[in-house]
C-alpha positions in Angstrom: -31.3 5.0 68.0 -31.5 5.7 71.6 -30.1 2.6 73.8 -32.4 0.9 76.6 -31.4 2.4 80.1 -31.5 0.1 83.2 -34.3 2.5 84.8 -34.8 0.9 88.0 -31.4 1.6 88.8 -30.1 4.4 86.3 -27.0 1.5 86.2 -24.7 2.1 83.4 -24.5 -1.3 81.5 -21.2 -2.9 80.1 -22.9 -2.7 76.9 -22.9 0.7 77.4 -19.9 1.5 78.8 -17.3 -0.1 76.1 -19.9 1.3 73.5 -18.8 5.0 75.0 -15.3 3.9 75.7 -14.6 2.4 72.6 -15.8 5.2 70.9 -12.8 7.5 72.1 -9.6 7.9 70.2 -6.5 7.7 72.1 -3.9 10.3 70.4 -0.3 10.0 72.6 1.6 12.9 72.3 -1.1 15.5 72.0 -1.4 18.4 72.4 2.4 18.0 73.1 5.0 14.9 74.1 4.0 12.8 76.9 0.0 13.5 77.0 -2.8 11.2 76.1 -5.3 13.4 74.7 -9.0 11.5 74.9 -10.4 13.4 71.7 -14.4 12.5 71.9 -14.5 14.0 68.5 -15.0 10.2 67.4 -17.8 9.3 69.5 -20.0 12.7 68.3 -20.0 10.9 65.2 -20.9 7.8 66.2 -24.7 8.5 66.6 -25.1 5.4 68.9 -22.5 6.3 71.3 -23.2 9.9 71.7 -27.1 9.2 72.2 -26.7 6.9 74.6 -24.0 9.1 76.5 -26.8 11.8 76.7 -29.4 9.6 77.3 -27.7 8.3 80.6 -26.8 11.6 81.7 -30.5 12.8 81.4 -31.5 9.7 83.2 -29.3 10.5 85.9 -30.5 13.5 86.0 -34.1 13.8 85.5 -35.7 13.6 88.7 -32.7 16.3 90.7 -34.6 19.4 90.0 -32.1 20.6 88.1 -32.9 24.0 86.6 -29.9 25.0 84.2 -27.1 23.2 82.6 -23.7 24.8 82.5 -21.2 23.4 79.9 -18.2 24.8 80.2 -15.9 25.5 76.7 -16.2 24.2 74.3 -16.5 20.7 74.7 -18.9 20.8 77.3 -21.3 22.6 75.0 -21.6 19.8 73.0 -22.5 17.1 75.7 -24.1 20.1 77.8 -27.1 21.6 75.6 -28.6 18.2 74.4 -28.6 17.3 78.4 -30.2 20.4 78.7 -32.5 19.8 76.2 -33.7 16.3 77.5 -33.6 17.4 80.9 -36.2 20.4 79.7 -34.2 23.4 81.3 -32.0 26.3 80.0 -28.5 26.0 78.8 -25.9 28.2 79.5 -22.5 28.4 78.2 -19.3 29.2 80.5 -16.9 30.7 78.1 -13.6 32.4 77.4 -12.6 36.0 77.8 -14.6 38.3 74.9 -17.0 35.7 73.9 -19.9 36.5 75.6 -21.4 40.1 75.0 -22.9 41.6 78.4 -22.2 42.0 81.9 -19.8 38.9 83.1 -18.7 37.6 86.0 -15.1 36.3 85.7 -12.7 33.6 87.5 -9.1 33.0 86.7 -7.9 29.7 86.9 -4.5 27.4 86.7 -3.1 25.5 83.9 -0.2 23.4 83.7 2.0 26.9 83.0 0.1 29.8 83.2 -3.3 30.9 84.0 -6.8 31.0 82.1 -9.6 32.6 82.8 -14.0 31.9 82.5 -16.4 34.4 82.4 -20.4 33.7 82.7 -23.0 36.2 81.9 -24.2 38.0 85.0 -27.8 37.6 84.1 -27.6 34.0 83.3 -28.4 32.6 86.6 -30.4 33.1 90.0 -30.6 32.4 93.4 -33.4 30.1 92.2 -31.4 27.9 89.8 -30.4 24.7 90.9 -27.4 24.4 88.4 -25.6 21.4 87.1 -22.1 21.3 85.1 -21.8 19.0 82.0 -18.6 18.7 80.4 -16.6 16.2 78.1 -13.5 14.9 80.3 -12.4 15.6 84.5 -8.9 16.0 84.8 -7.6 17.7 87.6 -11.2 19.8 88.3 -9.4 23.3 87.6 -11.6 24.5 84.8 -14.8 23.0 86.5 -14.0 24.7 90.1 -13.9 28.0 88.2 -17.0 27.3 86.6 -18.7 26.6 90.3 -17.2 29.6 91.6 -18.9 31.7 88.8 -22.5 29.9 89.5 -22.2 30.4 92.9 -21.3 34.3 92.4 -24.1 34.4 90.5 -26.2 33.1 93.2 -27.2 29.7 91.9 -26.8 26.6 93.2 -24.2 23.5 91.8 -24.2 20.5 93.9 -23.2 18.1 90.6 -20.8 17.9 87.7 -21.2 15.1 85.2 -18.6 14.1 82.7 -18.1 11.6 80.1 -14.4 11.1 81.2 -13.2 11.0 84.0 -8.8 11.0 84.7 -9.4 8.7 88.1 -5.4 9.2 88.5 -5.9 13.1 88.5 -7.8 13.5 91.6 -10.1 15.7 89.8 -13.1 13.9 92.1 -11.7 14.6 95.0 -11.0 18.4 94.2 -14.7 18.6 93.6 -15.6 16.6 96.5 -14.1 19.6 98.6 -16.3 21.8 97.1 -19.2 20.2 97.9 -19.4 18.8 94.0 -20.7 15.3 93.5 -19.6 14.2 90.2 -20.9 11.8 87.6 -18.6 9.7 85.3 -19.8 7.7 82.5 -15.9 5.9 82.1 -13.2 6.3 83.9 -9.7 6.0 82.5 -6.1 6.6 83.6 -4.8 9.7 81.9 -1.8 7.6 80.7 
């Protein structure tokens, strides 16, 4: 059953809030010693949770002209398509090296150690797209800034990047915020 939204002022309510936060399992020490891992598994299967968490992205949403939604892999597919699908526009997935099967545009990014790299197809987006990014949790904005970089190679337009998590304590925000990325949090927790 879909929640009631505050739609004068597309306000998240408290309700709604510890609905979505208590929904996430806190696992320390994953996926090694010393991280918090925020595993949203938990709230997928909480039909409640995870329709209102779409429901308040689309609300935010629905009236921005958006004309695709990017999720990025893999957990942003799973918050990004049913956005995509409220919102009434095309989904398209940002994914790893050898996923996607035509022409691709590619963007290495950092990781803790090492590097990673995104690929998008090259047909998957015009000039005309007005494009926003759906994903599952904002750390430090790494994977997301690829993701923009690839849009904007692709000619399309990203102005906003929603999340269901945010890491406030990660700056991820303000990396976005210097790419001209307004962001979109549903909760925000520490990453500790």
């Amino acid at each position: 059953m879909w929640m009631k939204i505050n739609r004068e002022y597309m306000i998240i309510t408290a309700q709604q809030s510890e609905l979505i936060k208590n929904s996430i399992t806190n696992i320390r020490d994953h996926p090694k010693p010393g991280i918090l891992f925020r595993d949203v598994t938990t709230l997928l299967k909480n039909a409640n949770a995870y329709a209102t968490t779409i429901a308040l992205l689309v609300k935010h949403y629905q009236y921005r002209n958006i004309t695709k939604v990017v999720g990025t892999e893999a957990r942003g597919f799973l918050f990004g398509a049913p956005v995509a699908l409220g919102l009434h526009v095309g989904f398209i997935p940002v994914r790893k090296p050898g996923k996607l099967p035509r022409k691709v545009f590619s963007e290495n990014y950092a990781l803790e150690y090492g590097t990673s790299k995104l690929q998008l197809h090259r047909d998957a987006i015009s000039s005309r797209d007005i494009v926003l990014i759906v994903d599952d949790l904002l750390a430090t904005g790494g994977t997301i800034e690829a993701a923009v970089k690839l849009i904007r190679r692709a000619g399309g337009k990203v102005q906003d990047a929603a999340f269901v998590i945010n890491l406030f304590d990660l700056n991820g925000t303000e990396r976005l915020k210097a790419l001209g990325i307004k962001t979109y949090c549903l909760v925000n927790l520490s990453s500790y």
